[in-house]
VMD Tcl script that draws the C-alpha trace (Angstrom):
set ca {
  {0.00 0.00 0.00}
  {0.68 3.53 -0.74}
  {0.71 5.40 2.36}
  {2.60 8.70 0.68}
  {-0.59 10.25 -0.72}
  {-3.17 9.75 2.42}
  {-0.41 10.66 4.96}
  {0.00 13.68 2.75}
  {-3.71 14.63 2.88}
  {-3.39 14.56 6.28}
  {-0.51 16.56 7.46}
  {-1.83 19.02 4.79}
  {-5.24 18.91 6.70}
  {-2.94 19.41 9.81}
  {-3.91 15.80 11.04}
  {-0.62 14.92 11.61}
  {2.50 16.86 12.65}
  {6.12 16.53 11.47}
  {6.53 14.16 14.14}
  {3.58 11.94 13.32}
  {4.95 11.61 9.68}
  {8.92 11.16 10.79}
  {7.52 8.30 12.73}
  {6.09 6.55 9.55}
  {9.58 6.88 8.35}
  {10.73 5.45 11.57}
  {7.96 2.32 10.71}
  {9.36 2.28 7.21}
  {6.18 3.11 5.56}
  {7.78 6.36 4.23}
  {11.43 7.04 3.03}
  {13.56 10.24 4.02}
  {12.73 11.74 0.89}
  {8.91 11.24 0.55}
  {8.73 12.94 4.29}
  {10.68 15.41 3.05}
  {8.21 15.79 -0.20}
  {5.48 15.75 2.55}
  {6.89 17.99 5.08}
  {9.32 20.54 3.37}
  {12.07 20.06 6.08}
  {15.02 17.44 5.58}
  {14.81 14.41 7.99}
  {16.18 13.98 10.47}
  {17.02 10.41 12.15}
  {14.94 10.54 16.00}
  {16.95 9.84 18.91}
  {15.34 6.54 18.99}
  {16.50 5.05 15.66}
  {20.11 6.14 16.70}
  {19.62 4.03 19.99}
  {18.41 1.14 18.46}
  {21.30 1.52 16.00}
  {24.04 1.46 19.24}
  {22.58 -1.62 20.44}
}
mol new
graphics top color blue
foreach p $ca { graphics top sphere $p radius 0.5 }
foreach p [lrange $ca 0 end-1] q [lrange $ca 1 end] { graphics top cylinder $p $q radius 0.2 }
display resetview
């Protein structure tokens, strides 16, 4: 599934926040680059990805 367009919508519809979309990114629904094509800010990697990167 194509989860680009609806989350999208709904940032746009201020449904979701930056946060709520970096976290699809997190989930690997979205890449870097889409939630920057969502978003217009440049990801970057939450402090929980770099722990579970340590371990």
């Amino acid at each position: 599934m194509d989860y680009t367009k609806y989350i999208s919508l709904l940032y746009r519809f201020g449904e979701y926040t930056a946060e709520d979309v970096a976290r699809f990114v997190e989930l690997g629904k979205l890449t870097p680059e889409q939630y920057e094509g969502i978003t217009g800010e440049k990801y970057e990697t939450s402090v929980v990805e770099q722990q579970e990167k340590v371990q």
